[in-house]
Biopython code that builds the backbone (N, CA, C, O; Angstrom):
import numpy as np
from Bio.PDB.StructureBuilder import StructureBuilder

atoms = [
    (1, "UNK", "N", (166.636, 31.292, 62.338)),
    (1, "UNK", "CA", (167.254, 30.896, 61.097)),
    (1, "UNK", "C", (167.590, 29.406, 61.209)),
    (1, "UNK", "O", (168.178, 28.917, 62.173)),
    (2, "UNK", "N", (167.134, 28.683, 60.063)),
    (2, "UNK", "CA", (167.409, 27.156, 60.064)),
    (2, "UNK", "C", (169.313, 26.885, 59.831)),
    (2, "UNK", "O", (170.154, 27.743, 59.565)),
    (3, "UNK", "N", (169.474, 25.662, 60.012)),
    (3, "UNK", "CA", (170.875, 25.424, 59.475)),
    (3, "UNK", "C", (171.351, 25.975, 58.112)),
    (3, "UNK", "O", (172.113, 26.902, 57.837)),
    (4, "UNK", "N", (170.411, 24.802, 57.078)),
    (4, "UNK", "CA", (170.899, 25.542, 55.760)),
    (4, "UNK", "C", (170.445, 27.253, 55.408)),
    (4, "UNK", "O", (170.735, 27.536, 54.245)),
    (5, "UNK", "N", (170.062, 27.945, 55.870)),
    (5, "UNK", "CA", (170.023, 29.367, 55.448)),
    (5, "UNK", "C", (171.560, 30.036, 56.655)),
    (5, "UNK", "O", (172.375, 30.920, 56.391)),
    (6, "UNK", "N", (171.474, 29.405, 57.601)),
    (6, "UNK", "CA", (172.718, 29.510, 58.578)),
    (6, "UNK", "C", (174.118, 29.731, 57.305)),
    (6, "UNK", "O", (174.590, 30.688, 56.692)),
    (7, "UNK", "N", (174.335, 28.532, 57.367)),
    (7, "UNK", "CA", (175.521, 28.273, 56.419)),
    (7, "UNK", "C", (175.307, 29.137, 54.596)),
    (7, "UNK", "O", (176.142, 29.606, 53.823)),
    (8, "UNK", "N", (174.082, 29.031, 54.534)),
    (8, "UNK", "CA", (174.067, 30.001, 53.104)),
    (8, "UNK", "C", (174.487, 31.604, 53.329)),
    (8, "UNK", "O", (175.447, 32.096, 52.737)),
    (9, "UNK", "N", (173.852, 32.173, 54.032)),
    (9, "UNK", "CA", (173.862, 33.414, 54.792)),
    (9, "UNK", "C", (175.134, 34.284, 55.413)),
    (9, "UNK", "O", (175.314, 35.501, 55.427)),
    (10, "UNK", "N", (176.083, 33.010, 56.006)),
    (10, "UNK", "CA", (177.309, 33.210, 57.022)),
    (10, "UNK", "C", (178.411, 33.395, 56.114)),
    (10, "UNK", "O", (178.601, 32.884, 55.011)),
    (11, "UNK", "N", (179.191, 34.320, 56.855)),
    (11, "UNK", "CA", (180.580, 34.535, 55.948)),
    (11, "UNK", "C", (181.692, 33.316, 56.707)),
    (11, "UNK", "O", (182.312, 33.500, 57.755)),
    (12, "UNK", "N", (181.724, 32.128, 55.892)),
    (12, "UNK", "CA", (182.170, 30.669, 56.429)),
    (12, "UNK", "C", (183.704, 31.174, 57.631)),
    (12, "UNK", "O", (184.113, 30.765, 58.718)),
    (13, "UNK", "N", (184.107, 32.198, 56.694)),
    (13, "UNK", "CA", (184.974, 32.967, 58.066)),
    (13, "UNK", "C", (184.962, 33.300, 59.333)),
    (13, "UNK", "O", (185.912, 33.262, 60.114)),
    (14, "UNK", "N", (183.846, 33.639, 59.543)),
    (14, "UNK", "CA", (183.521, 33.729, 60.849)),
    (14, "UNK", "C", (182.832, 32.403, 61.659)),
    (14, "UNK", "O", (182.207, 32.587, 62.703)),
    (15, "UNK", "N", (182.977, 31.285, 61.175)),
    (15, "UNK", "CA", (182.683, 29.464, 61.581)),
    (15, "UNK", "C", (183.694, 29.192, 62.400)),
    (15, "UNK", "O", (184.735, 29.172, 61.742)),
    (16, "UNK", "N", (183.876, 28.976, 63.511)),
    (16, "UNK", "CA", (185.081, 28.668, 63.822)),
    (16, "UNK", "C", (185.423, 27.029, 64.105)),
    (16, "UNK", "O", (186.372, 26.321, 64.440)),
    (17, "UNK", "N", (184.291, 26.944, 63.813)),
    (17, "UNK", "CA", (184.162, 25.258, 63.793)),
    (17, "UNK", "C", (182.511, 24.690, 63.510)),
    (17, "UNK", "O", (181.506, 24.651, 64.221)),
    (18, "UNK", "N", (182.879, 24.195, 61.786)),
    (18, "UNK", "CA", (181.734, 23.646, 61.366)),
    (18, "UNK", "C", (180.660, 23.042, 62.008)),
    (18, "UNK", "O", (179.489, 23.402, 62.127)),
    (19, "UNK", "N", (181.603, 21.500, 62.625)),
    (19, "UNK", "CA", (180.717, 20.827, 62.998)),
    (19, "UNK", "C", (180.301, 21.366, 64.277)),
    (19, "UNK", "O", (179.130, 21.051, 64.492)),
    (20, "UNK", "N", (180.712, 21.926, 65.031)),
    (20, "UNK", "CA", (180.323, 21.808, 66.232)),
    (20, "UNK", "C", (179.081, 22.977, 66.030)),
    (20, "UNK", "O", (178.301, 22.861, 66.975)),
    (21, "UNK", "N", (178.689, 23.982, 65.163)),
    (21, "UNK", "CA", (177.712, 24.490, 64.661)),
    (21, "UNK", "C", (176.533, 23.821, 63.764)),
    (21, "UNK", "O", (175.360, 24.166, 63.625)),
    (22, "UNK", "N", (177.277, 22.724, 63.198)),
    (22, "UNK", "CA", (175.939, 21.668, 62.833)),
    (22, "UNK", "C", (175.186, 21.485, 63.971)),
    (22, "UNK", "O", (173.972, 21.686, 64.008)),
    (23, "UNK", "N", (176.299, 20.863, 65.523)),
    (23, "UNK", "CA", (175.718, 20.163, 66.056)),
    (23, "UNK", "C", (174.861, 20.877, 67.335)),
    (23, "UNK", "O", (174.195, 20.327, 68.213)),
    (24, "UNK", "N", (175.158, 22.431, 67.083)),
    (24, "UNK", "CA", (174.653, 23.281, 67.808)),
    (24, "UNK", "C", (173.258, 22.866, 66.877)),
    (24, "UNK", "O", (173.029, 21.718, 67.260)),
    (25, "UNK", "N", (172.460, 23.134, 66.095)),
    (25, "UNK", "CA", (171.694, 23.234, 64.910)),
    (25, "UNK", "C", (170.828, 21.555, 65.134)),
    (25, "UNK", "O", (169.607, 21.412, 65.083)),
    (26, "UNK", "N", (171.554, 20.753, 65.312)),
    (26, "UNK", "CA", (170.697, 19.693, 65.727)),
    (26, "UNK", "C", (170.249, 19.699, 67.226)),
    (26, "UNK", "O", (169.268, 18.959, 67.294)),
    (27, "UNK", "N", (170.569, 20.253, 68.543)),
    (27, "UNK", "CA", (170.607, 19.894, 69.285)),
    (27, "UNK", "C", (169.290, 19.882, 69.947)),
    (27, "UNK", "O", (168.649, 20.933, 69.942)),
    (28, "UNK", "N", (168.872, 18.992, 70.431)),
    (28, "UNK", "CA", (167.344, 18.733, 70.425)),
    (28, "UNK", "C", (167.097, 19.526, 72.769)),
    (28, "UNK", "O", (167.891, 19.442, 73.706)),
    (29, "UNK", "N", (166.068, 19.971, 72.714)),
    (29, "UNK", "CA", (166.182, 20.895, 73.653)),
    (29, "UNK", "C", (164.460, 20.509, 74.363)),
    (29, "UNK", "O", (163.772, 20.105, 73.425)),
    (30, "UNK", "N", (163.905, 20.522, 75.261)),
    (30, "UNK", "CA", (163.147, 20.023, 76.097)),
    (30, "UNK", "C", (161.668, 21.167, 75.661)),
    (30, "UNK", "O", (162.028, 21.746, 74.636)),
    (31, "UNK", "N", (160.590, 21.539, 75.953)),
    (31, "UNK", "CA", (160.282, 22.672, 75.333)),
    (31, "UNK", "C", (160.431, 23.680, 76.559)),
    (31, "UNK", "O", (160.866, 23.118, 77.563)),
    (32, "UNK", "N", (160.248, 24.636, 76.664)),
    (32, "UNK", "CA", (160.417, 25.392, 78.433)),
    (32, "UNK", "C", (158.905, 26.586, 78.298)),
    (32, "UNK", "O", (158.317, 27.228, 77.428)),
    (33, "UNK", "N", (158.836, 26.353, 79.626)),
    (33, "UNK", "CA", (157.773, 27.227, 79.781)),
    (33, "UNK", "C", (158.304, 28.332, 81.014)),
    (33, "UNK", "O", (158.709, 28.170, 82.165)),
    (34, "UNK", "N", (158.097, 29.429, 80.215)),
    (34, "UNK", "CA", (158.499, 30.471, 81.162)),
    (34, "UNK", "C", (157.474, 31.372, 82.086)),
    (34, "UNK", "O", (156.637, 31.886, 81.344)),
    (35, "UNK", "N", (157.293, 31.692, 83.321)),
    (35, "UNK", "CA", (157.021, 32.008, 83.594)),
    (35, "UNK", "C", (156.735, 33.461, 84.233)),
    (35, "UNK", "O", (157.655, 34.215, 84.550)),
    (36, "UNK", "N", (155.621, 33.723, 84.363)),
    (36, "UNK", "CA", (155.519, 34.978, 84.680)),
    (36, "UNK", "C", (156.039, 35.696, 85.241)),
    (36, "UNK", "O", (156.436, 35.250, 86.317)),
    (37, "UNK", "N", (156.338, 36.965, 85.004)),
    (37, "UNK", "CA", (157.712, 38.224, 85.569)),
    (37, "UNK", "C", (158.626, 37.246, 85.708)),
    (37, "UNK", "O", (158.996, 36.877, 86.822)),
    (38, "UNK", "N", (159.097, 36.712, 84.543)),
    (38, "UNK", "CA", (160.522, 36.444, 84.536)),
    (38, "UNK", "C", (160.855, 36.410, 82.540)),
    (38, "UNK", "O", (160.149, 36.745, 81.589)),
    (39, "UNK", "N", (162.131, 35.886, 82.631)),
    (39, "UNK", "CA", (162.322, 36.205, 81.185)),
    (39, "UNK", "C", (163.564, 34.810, 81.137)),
    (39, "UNK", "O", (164.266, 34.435, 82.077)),
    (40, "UNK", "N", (163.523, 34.259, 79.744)),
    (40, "UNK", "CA", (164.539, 33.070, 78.927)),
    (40, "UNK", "C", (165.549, 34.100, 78.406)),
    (40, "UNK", "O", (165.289, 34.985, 77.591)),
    (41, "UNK", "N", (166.406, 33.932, 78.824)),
    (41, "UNK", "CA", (167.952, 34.685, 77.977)),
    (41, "UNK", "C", (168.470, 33.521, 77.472)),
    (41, "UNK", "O", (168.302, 32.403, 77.958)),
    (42, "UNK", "N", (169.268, 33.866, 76.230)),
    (42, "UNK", "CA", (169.604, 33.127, 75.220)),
    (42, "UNK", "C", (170.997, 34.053, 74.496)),
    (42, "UNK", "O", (171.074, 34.917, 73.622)),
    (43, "UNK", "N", (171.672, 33.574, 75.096)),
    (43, "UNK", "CA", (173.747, 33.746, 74.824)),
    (43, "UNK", "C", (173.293, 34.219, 73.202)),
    (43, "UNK", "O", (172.270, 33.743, 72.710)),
    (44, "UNK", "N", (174.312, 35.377, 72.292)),
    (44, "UNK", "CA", (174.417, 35.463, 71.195)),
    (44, "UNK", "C", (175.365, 34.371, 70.814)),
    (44, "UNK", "O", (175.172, 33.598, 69.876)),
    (45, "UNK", "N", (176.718, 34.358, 71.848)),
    (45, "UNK", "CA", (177.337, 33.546, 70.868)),
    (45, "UNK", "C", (177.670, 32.515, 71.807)),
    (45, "UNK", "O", (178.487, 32.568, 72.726)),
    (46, "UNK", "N", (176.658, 31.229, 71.325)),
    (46, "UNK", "CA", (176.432, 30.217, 72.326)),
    (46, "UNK", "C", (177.832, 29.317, 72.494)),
    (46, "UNK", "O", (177.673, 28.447, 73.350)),
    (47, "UNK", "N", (179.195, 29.309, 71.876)),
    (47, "UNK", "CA", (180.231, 28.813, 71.795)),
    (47, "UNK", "C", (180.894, 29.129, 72.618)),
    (47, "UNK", "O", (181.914, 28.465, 72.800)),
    (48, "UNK", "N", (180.609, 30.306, 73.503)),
    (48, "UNK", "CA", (181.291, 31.381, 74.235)),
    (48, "UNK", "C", (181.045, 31.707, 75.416)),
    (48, "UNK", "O", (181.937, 32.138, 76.147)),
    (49, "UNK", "N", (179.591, 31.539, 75.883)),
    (49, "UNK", "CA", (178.855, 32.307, 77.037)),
    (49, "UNK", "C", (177.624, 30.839, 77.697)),
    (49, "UNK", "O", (177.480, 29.635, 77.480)),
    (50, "UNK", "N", (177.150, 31.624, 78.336)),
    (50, "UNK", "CA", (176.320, 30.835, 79.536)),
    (50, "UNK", "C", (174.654, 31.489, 79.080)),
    (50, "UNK", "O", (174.621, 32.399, 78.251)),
    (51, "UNK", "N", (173.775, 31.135, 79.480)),
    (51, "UNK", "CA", (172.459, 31.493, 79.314)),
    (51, "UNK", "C", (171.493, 30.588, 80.029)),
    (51, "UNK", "O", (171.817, 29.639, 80.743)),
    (52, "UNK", "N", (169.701, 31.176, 79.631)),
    (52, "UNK", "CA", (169.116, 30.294, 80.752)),
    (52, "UNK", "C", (168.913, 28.697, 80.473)),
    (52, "UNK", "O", (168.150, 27.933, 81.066)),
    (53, "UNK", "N", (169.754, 28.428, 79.473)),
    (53, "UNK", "CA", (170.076, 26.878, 78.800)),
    (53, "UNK", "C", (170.495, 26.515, 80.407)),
    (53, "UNK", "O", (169.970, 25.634, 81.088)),
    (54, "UNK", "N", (171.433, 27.304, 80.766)),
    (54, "UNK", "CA", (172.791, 26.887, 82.080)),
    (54, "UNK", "C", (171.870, 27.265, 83.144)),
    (54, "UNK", "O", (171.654, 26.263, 83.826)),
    (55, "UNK", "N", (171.272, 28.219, 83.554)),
    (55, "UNK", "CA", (170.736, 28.651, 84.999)),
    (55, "UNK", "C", (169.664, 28.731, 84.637)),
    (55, "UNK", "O", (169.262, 28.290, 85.714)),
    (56, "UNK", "N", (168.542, 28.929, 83.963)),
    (56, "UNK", "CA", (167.387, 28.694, 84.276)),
    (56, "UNK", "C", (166.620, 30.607, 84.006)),
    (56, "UNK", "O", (167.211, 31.686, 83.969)),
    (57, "UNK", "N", (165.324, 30.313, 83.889)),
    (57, "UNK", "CA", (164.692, 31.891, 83.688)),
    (57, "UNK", "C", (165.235, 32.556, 84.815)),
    (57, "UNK", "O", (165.620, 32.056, 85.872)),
    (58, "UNK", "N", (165.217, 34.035, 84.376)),
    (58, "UNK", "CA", (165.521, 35.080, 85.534)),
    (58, "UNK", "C", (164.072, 36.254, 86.261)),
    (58, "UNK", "O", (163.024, 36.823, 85.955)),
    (59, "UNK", "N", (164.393, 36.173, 86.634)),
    (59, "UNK", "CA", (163.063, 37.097, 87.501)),
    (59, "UNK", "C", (163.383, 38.818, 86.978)),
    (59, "UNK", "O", (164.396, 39.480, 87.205)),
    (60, "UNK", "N", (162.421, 39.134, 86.390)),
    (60, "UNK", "CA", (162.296, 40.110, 86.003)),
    (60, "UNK", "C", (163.119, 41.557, 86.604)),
    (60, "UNK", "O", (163.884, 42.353, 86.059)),
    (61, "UNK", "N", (162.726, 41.487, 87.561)),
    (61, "UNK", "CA", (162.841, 42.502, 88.562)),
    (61, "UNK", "C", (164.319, 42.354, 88.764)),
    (61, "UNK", "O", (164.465, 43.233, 89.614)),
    (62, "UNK", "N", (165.848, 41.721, 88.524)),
    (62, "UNK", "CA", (166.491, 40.928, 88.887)),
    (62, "UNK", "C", (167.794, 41.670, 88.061)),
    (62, "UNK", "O", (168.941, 41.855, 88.466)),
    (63, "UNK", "N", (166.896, 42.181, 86.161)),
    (63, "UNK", "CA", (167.334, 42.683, 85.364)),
    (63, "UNK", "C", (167.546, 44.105, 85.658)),
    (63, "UNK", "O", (166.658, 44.810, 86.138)),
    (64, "UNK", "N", (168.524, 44.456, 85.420)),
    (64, "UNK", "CA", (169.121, 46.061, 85.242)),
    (64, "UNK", "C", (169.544, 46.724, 83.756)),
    (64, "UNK", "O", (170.294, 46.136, 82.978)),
    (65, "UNK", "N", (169.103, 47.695, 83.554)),
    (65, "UNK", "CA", (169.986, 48.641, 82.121)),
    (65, "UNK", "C", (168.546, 48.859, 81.508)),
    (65, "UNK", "O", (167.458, 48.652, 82.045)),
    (66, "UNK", "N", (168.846, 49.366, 80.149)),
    (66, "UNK", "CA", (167.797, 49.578, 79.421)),
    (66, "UNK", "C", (167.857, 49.429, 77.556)),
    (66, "UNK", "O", (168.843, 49.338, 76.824)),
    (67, "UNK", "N", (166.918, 49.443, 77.340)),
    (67, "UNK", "CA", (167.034, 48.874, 75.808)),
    (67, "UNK", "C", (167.304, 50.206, 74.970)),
    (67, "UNK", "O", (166.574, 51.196, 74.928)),
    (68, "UNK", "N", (168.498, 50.007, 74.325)),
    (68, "UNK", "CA", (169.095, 51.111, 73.688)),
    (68, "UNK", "C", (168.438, 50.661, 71.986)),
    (68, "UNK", "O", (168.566, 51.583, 71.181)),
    (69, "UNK", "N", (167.965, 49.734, 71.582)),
    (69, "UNK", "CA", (167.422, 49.549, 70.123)),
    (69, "UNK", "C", (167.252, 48.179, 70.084)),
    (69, "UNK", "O", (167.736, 47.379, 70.884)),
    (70, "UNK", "N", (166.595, 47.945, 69.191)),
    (70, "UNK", "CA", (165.832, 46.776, 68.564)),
    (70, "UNK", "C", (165.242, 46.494, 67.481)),
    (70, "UNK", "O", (164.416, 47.352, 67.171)),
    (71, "UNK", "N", (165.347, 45.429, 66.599)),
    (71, "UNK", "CA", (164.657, 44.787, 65.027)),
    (71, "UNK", "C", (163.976, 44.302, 65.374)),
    (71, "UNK", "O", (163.978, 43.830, 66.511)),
    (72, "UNK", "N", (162.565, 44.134, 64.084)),
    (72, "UNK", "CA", (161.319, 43.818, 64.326)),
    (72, "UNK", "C", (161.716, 42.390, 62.970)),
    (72, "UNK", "O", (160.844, 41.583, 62.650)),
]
sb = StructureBuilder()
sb.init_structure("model")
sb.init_model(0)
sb.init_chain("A")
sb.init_seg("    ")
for serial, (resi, resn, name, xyz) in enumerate(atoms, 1):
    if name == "N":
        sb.init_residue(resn, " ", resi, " ")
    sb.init_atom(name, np.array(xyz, "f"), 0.0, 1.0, " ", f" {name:<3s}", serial, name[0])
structure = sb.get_structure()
């Protein structure tokens, strides 16, 4: 989702800070290439948490649990 459908979309209530979600939205990012048997994790709520932004891909094998559901 782009910025402006971001902010059209969002209940402005749950923003807890505009700009710093603009500037999430601009933030320009290197491209990454991931490699095989491993996987890019990506924080839901990047204001909050760590991801492979912070440490880097994880090795497949490395991951535990299982996928309880998913959108297409």
């Amino acid at each position: 989702m782009d910025e402006t459908s971001y902010f059209k979309n969002v209940d402005a209530s749950n923003i807890e800070n505009e700009q710093t979600t603009r500037d999430y939205f601009n933030l320009n990012m290197e491209p990454v290439v991931v490699e095989g048997n491993t996987v890019y994790v990506l924080v839901d709520q990047w204001w909050r948490g760590i991801d492979s932004k912070d440490f880097g891909s994880l090795p497949q094998k490395e991951i535990q649990g299982k996928v309880i559901g998913y959108s297409k």
